[in-house]
Structures are given as C-alpha cells and as structure tokens.
PDB file of N, CA, C and O in Angstrom, chain B, residues numbered from 101:
ATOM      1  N   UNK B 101     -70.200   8.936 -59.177  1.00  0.00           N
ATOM      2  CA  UNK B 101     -68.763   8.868 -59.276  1.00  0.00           C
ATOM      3  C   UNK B 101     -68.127   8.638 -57.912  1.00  0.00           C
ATOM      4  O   UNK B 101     -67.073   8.016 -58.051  1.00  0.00           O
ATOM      5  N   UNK B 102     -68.422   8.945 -56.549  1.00  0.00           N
ATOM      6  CA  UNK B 102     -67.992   9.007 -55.156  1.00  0.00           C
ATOM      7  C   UNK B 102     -68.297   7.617 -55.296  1.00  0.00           C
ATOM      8  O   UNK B 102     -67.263   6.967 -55.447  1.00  0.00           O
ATOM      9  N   UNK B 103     -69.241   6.985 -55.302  1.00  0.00           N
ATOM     10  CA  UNK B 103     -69.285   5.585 -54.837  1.00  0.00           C
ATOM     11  C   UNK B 103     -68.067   4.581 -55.751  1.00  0.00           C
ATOM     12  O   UNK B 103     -67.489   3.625 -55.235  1.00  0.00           O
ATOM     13  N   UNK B 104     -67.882   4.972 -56.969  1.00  0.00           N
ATOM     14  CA  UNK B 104     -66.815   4.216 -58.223  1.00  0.00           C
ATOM     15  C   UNK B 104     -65.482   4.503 -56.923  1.00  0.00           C
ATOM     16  O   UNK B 104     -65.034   3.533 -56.311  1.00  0.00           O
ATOM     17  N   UNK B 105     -64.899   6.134 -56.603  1.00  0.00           N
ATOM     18  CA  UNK B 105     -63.854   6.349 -56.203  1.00  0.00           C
ATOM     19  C   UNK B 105     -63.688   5.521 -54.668  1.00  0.00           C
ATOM     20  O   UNK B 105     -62.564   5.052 -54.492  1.00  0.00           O
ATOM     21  N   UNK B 106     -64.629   5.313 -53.622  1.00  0.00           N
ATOM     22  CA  UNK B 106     -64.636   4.744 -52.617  1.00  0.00           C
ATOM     23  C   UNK B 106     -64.442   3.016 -52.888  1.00  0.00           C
ATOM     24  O   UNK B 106     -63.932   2.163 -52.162  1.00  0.00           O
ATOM     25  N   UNK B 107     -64.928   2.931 -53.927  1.00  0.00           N
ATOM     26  CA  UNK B 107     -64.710   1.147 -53.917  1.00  0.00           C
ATOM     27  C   UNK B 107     -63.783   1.094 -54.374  1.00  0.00           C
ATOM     28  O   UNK B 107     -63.359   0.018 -53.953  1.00  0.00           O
ATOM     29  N   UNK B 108     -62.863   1.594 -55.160  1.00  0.00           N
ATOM     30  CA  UNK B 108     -61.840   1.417 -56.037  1.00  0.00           C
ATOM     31  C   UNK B 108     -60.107   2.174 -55.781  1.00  0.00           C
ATOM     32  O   UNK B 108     -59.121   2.171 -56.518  1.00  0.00           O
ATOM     33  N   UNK B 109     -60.294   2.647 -54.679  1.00  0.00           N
ATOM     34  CA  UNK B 109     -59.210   3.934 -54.601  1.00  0.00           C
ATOM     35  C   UNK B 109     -58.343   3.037 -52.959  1.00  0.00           C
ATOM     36  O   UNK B 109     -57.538   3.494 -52.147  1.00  0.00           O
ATOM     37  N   UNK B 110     -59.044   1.562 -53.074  1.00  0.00           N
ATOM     38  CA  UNK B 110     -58.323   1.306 -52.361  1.00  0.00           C
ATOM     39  C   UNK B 110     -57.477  -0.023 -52.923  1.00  0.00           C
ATOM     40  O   UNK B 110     -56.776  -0.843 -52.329  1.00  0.00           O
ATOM     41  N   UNK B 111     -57.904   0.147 -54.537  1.00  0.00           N
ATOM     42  CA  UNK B 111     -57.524  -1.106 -55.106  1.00  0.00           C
ATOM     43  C   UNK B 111     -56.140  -0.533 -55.518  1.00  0.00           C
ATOM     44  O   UNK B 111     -55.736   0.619 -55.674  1.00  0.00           O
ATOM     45  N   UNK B 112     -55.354  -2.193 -55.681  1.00  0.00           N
ATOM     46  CA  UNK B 112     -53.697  -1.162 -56.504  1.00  0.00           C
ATOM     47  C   UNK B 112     -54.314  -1.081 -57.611  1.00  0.00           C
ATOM     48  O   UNK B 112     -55.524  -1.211 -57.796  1.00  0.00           O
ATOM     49  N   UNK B 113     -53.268  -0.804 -58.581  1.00  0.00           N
ATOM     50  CA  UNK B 113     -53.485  -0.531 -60.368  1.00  0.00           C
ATOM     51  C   UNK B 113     -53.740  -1.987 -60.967  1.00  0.00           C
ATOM     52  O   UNK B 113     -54.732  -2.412 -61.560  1.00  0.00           O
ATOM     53  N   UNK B 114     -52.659  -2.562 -60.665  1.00  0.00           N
ATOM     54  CA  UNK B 114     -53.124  -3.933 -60.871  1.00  0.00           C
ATOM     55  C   UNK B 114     -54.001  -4.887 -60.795  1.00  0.00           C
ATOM     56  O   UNK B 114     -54.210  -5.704 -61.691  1.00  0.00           O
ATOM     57  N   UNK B 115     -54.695  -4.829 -59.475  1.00  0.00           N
ATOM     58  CA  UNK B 115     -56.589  -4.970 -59.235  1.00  0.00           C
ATOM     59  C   UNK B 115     -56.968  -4.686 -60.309  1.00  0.00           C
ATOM     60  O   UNK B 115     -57.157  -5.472 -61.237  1.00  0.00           O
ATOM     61  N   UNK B 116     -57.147  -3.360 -60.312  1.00  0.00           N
ATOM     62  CA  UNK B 116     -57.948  -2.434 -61.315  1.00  0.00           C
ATOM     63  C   UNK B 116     -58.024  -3.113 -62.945  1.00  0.00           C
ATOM     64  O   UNK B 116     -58.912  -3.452 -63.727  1.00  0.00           O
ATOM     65  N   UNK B 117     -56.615  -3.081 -62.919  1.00  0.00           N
ATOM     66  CA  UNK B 117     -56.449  -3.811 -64.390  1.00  0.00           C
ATOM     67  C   UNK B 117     -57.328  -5.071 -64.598  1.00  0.00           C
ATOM     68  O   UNK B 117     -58.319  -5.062 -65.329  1.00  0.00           O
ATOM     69  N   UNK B 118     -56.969  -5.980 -64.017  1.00  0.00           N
ATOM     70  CA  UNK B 118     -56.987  -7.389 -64.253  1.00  0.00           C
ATOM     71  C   UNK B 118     -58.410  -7.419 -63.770  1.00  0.00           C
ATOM     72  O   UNK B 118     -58.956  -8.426 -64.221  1.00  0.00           O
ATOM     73  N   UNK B 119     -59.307  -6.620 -62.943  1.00  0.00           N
ATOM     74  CA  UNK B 119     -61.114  -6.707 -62.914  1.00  0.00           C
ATOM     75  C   UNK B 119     -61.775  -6.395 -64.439  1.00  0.00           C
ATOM     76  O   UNK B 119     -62.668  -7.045 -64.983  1.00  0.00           O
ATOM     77  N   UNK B 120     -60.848  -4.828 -65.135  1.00  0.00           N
ATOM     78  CA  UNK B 120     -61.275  -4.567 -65.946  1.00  0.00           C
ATOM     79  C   UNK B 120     -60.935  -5.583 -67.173  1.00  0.00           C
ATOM     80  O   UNK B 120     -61.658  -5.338 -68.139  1.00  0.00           O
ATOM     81  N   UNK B 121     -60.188  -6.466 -67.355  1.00  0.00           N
ATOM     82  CA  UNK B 121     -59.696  -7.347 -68.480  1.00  0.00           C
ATOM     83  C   UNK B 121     -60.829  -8.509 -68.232  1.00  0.00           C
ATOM     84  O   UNK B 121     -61.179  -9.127 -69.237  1.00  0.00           O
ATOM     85  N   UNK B 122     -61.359  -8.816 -67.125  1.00  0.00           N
ATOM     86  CA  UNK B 122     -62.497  -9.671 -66.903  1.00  0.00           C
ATOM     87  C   UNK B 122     -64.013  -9.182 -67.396  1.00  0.00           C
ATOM     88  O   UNK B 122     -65.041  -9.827 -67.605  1.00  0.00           O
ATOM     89  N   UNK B 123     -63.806  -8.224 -67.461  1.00  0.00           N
ATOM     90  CA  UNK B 123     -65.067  -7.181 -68.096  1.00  0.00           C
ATOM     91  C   UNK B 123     -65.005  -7.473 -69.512  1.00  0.00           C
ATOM     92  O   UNK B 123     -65.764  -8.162 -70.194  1.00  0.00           O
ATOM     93  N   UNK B 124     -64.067  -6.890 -69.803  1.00  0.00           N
ATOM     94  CA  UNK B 124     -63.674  -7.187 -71.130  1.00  0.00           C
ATOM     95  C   UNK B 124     -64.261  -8.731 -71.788  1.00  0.00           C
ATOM     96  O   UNK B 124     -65.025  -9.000 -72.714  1.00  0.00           O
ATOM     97  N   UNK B 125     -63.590  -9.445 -70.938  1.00  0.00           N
ATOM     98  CA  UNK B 125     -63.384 -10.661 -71.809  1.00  0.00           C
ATOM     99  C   UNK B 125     -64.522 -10.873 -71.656  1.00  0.00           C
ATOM    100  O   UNK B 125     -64.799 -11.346 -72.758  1.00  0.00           O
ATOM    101  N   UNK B 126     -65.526 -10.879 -71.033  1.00  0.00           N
ATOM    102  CA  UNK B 126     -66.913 -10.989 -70.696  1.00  0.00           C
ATOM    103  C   UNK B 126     -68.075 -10.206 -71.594  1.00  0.00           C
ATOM    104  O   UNK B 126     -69.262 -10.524 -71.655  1.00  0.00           O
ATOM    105  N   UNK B 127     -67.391  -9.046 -72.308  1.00  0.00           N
ATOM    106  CA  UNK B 127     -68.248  -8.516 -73.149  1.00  0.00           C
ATOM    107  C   UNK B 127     -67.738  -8.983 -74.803  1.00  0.00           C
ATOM    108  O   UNK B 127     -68.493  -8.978 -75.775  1.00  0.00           O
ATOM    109  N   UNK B 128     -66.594  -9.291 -74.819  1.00  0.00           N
ATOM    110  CA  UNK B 128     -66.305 -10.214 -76.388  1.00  0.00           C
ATOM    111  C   UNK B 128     -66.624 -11.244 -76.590  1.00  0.00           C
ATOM    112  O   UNK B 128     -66.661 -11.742 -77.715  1.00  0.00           O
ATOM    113  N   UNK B 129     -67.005 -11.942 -75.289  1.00  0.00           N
ATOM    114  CA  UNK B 129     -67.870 -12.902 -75.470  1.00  0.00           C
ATOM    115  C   UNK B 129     -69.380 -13.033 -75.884  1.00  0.00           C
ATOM    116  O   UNK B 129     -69.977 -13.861 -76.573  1.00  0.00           O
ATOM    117  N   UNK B 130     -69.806 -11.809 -75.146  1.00  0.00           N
ATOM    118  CA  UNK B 130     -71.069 -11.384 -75.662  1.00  0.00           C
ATOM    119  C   UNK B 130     -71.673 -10.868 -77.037  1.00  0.00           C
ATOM    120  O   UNK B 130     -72.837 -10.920 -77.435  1.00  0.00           O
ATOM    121  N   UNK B 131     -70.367 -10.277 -77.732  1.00  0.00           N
ATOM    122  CA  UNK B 131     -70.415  -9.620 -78.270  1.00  0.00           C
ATOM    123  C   UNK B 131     -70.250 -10.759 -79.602  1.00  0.00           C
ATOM    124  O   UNK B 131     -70.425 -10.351 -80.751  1.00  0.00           O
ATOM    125  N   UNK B 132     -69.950 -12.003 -79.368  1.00  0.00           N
ATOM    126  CA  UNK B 132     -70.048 -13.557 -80.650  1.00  0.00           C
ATOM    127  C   UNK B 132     -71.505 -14.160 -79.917  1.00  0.00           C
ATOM    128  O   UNK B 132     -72.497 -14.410 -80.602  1.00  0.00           O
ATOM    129  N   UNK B 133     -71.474 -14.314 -78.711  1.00  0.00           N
ATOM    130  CA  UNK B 133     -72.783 -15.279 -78.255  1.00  0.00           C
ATOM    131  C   UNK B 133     -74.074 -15.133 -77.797  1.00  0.00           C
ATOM    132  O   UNK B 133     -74.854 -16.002 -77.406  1.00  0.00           O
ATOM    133  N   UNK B 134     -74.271 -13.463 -77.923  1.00  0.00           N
ATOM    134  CA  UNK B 134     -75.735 -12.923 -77.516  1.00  0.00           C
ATOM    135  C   UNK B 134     -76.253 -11.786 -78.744  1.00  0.00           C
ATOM    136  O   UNK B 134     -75.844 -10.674 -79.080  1.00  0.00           O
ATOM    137  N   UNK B 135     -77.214 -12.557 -79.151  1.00  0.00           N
ATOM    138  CA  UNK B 135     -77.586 -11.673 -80.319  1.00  0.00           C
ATOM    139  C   UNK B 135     -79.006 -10.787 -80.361  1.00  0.00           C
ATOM    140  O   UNK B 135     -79.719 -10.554 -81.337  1.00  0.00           O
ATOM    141  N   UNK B 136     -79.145 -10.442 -79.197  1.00  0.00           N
ATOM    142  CA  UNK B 136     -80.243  -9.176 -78.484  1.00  0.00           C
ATOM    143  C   UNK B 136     -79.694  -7.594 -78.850  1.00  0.00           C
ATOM    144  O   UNK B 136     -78.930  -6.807 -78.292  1.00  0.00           O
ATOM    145  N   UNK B 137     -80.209  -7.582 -79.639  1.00  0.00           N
ATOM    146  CA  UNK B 137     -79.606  -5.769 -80.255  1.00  0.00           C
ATOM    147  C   UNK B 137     -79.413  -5.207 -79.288  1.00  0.00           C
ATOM    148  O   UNK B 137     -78.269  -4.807 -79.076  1.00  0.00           O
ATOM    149  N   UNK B 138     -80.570  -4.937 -78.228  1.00  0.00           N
ATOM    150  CA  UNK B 138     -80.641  -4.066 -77.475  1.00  0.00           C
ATOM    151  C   UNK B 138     -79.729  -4.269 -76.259  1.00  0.00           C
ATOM    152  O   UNK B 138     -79.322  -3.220 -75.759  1.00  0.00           O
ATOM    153  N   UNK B 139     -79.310  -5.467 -75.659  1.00  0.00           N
ATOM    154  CA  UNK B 139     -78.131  -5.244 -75.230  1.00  0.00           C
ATOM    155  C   UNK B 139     -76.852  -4.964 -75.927  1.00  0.00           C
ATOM    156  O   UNK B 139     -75.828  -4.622 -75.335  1.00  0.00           O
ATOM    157  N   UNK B 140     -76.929  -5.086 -76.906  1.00  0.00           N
ATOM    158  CA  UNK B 140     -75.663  -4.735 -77.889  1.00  0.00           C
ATOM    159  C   UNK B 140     -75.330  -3.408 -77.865  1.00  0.00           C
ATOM    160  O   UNK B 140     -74.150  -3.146 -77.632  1.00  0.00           O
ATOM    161  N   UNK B 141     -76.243  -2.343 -78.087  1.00  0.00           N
ATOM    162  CA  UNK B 141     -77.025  -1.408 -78.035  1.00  0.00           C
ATOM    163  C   UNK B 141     -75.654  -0.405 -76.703  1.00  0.00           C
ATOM    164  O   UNK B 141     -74.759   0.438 -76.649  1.00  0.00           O
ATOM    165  N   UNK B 142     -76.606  -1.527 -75.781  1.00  0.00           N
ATOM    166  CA  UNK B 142     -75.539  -0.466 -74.540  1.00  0.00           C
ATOM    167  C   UNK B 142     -74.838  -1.275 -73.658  1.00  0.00           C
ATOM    168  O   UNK B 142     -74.915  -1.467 -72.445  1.00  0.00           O
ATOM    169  N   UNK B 143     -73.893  -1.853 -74.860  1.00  0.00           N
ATOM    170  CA  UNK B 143     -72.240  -2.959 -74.236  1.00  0.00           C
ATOM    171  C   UNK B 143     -72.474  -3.424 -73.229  1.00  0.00           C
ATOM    172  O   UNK B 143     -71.753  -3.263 -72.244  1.00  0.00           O
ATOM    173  N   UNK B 144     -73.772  -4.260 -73.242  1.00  0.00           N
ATOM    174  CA  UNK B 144     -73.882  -5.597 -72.214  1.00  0.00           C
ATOM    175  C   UNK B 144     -73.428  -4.996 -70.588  1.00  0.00           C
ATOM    176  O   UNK B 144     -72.680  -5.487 -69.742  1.00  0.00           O
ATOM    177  N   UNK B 145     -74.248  -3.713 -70.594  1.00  0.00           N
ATOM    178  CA  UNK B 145     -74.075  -3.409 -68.976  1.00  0.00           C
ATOM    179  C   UNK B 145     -75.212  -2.480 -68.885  1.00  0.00           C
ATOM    180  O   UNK B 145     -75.607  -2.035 -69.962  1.00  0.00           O
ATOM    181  N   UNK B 146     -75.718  -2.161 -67.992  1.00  0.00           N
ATOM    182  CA  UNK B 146     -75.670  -3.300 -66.730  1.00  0.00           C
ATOM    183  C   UNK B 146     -75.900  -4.596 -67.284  1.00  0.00           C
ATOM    184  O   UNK B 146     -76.624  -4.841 -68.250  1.00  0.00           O
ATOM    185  N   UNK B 147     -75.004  -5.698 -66.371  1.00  0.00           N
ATOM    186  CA  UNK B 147     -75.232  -6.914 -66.512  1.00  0.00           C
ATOM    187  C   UNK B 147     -76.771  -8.034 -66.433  1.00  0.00           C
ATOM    188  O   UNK B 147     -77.596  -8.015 -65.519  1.00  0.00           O
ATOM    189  N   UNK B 148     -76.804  -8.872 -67.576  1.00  0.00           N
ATOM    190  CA  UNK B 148     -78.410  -9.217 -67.916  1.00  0.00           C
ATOM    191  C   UNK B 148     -77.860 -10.518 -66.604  1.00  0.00           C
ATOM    192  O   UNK B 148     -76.728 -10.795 -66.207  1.00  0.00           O
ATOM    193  N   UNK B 149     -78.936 -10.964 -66.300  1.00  0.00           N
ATOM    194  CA  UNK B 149     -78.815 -12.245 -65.172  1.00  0.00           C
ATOM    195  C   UNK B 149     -78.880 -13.478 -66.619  1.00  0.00           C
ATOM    196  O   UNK B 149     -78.241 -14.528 -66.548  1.00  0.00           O
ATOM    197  N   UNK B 150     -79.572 -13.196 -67.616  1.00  0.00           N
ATOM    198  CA  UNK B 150     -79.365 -14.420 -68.228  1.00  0.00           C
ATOM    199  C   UNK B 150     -78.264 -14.683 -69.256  1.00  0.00           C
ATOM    200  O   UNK B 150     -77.918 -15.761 -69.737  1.00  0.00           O
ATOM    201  N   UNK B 151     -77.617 -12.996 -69.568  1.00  0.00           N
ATOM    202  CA  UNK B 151     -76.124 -13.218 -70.269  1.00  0.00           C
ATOM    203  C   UNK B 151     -74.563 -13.605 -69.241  1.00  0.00           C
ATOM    204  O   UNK B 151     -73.523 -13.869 -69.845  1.00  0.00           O
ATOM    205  N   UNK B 152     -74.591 -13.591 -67.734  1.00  0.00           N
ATOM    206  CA  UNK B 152     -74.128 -13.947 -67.064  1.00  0.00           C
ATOM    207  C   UNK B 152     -73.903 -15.222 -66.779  1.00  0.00           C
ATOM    208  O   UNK B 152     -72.813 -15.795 -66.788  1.00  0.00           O
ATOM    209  N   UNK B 153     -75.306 -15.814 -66.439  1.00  0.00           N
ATOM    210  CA  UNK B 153     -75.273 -17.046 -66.470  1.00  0.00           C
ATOM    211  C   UNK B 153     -75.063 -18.027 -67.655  1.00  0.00           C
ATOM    212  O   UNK B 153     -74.853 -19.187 -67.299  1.00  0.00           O
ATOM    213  N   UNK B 154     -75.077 -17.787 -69.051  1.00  0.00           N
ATOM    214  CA  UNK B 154     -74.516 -18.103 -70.122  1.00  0.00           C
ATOM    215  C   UNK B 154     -73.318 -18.197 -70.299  1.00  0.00           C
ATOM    216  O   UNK B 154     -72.847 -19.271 -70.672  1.00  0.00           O
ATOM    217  N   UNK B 155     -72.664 -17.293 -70.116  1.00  0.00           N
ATOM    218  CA  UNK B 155     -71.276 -16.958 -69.766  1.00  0.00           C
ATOM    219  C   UNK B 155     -70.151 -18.086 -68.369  1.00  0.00           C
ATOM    220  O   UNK B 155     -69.039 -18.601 -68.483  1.00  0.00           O
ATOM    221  N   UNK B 156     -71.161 -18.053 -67.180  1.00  0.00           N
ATOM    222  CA  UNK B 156     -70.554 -18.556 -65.981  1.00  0.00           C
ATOM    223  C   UNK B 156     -70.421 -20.339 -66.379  1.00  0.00           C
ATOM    224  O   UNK B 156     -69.332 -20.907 -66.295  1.00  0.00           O
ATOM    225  N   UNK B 157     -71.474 -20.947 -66.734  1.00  0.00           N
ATOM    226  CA  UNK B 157     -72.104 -22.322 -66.535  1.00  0.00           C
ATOM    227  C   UNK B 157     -70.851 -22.604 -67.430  1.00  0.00           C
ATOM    228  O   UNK B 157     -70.064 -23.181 -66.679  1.00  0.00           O
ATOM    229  N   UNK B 158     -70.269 -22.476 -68.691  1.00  0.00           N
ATOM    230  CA  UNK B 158     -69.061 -23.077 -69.399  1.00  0.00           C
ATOM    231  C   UNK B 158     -68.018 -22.456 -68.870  1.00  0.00           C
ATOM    232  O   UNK B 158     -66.875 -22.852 -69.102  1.00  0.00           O
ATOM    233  N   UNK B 159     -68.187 -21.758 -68.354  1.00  0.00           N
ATOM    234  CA  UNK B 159     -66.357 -21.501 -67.097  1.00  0.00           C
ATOM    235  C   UNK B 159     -66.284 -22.401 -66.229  1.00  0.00           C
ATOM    236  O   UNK B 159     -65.248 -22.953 -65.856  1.00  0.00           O
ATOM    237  N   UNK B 160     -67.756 -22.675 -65.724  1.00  0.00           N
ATOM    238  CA  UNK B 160     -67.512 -23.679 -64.257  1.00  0.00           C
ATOM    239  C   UNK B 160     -67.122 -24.844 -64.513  1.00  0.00           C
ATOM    240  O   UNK B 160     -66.463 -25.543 -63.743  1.00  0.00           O
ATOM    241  N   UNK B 161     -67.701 -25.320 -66.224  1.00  0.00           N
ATOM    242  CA  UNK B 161     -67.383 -26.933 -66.477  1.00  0.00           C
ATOM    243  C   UNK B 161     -66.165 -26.561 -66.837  1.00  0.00           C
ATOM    244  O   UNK B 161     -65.428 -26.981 -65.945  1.00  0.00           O
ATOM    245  N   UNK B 162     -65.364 -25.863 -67.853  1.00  0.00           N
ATOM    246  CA  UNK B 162     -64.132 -25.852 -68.117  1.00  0.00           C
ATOM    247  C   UNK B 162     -63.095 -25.815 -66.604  1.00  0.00           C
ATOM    248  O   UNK B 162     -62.014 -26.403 -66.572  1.00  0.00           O
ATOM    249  N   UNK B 163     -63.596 -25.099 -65.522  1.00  0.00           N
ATOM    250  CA  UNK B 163     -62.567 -25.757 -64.561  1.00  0.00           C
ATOM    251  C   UNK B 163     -62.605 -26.654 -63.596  1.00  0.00           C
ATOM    252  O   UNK B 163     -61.822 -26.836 -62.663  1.00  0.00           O
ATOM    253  N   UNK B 164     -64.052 -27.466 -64.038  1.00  0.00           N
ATOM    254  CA  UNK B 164     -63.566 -28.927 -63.290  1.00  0.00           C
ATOM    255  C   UNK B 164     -63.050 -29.908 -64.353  1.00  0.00           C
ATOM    256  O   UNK B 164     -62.429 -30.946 -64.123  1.00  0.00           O
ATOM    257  N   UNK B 165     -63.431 -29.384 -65.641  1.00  0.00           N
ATOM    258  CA  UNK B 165     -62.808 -29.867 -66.721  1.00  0.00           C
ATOM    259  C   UNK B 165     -60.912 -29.942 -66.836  1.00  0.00           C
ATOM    260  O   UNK B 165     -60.198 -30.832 -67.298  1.00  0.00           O
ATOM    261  N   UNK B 166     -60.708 -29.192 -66.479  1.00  0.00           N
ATOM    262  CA  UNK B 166     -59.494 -28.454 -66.539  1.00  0.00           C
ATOM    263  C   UNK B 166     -58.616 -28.337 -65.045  1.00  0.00           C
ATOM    264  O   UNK B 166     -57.434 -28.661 -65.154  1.00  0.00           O
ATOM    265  N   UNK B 167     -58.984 -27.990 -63.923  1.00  0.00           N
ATOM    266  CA  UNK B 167     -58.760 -27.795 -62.853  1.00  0.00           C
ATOM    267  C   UNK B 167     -57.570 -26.199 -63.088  1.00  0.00           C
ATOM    268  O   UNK B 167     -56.434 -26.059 -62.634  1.00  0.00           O
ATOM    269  N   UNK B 168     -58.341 -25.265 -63.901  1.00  0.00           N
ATOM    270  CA  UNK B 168     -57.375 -24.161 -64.294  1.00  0.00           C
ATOM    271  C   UNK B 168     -58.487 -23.358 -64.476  1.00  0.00           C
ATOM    272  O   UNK B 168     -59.558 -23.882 -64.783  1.00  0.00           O
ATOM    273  N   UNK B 169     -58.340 -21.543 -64.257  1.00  0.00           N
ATOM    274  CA  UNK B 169     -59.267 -20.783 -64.397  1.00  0.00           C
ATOM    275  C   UNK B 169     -59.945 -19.958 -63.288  1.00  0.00           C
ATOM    276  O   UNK B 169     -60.437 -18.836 -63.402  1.00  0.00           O
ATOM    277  N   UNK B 170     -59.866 -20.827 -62.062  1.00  0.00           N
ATOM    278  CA  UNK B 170     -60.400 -20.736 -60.822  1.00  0.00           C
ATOM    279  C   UNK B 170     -60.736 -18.978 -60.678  1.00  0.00           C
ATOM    280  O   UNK B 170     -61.889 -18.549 -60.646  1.00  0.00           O
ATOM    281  N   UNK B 171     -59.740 -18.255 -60.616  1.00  0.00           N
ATOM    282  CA  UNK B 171     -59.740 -17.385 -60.308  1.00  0.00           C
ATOM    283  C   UNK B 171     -60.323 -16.246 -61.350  1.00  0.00           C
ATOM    284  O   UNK B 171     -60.724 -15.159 -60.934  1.00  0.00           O
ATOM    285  N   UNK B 172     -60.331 -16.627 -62.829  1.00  0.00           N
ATOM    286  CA  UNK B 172     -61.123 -16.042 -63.534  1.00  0.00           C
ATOM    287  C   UNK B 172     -62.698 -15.790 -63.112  1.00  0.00           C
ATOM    288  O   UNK B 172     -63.497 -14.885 -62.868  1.00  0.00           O
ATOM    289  N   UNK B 173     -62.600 -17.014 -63.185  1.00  0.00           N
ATOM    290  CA  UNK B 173     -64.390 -16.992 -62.509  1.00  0.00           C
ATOM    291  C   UNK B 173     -64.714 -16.306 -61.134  1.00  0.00           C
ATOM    292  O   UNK B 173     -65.799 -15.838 -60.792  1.00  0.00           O
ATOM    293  N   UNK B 174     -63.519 -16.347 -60.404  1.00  0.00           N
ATOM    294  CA  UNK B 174     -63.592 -16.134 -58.940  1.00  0.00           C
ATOM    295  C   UNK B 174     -63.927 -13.895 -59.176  1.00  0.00           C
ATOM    296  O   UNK B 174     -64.613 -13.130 -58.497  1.00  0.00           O
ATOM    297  N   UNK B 175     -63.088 -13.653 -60.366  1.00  0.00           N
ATOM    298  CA  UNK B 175     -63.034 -12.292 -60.923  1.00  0.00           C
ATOM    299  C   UNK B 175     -64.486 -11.762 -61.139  1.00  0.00           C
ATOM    300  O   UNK B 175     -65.037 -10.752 -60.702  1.00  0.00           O
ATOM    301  N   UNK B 176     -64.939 -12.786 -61.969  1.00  0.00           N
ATOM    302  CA  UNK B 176     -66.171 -12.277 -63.021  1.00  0.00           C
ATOM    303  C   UNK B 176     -67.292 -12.513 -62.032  1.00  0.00           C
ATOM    304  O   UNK B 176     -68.405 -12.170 -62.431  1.00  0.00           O
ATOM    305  N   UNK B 177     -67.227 -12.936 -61.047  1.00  0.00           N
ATOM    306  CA  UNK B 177     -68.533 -13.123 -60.067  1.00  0.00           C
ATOM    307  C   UNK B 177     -68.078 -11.872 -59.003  1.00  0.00           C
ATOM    308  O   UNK B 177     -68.938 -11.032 -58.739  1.00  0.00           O
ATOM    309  N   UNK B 178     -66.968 -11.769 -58.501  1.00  0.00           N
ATOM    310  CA  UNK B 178     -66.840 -10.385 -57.604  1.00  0.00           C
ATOM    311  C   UNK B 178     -67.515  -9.422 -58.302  1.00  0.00           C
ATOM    312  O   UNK B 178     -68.568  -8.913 -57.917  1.00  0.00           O
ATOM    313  N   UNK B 179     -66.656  -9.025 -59.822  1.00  0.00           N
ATOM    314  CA  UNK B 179     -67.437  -7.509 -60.635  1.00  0.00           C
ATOM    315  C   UNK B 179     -68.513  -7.700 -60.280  1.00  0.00           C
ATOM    316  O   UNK B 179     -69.029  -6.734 -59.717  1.00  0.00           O
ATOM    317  N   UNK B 180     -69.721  -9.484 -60.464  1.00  0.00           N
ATOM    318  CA  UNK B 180     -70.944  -8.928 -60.600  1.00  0.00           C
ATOM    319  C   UNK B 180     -71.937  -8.405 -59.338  1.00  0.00           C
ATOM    320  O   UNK B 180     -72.922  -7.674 -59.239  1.00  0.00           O
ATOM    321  N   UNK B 181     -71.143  -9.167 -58.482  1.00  0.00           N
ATOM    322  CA  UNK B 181     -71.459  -8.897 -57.494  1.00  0.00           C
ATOM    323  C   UNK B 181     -71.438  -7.221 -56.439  1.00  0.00           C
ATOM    324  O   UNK B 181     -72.071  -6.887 -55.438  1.00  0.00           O
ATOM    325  N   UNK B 182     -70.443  -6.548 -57.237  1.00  0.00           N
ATOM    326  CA  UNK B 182     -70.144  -5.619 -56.981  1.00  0.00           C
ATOM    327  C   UNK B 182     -71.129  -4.302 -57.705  1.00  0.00           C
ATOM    328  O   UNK B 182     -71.794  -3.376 -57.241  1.00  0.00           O
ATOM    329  N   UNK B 183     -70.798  -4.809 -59.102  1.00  0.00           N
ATOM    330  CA  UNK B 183     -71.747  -3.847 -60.210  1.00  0.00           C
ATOM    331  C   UNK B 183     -73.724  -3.607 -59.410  1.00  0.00           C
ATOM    332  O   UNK B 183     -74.574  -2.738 -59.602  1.00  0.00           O
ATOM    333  N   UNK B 184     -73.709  -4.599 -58.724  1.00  0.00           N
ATOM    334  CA  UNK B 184     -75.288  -4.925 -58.240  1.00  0.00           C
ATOM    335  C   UNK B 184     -75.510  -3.674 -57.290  1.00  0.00           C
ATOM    336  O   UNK B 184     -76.638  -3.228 -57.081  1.00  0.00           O
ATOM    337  N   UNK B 185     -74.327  -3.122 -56.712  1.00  0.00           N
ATOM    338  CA  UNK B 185     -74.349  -2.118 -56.196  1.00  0.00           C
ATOM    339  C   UNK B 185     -74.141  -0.765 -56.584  1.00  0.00           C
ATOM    340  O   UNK B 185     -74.710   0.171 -56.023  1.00  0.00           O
ATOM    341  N   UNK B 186     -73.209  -0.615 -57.681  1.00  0.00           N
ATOM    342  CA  UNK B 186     -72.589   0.286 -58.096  1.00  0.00           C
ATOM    343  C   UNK B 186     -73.540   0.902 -59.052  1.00  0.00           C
ATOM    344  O   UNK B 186     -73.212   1.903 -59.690  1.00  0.00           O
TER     345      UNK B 186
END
C-alpha cells in the first residue's frame, strides 16, 4: 500500500480519474476479446504481455488512422509501465 500512496499522492484527482477510466476501458475490452477463463478469473491484472499487446496494435492503427486518441494510448502504456513496478 506505501508504494500505491507514494506514486499516486502526488497525482491531482483528476490524474487519478482519467488513469483509472483507461484501466477500465482496457478491461471491457478484455472482457468481449479475451476468452482465457483464467484471466477472467482475476480481472485481467496483473497485466498479460499478450492481452496488452492485442489491445495496443488497433489503438496504434486507429490513430494513424484517425490522427485522434494519441493520448489514450499515451495513458494505457504509462499504467503499464507503471503497474510493472507496482
């Protein structure tokens, strides 16, 4: 729990929010496009390297597709990057 409060207690509320809505959207996705019980099991966390990358590869084409999103993705790679520690 000290390590959650040190990374996070310097975020505003709003950080907070909008990391956790990237979580989110990242596990309802999982939750239509990965059909492994056992991550189902225990809500797609810790994060699998191959449900991530499932997830990332059609964000990246949708925003060169799109030139919109940027920062979604820019979201969902900080968490994971972060979670690797946490």
């Amino acid at each position: 729990m000290s390590t959650l409060t040190a990374a996070f207690e310097v975020k505003t509320p709003a950080t907070l929010t909008k990391r956790a809505s990237t979580v989110k959207k990242h596990m309802k996705w999982c939750d239509v496009h990965v059909v492994d019980s056992a991550s189902q099991a225990n809500g797609f966390l810790p994060f699998e390297e191959q449900h991530v990358w499932l997830y990332f590869l059609p964000l990246r084409q949708d925003i060169a597709r799109t030139h919109k999103g940027y920062t979604s993705l820019s979201n969902f790679l900080e968490i994971v990057r972060f979670a690797r520690f946490a």
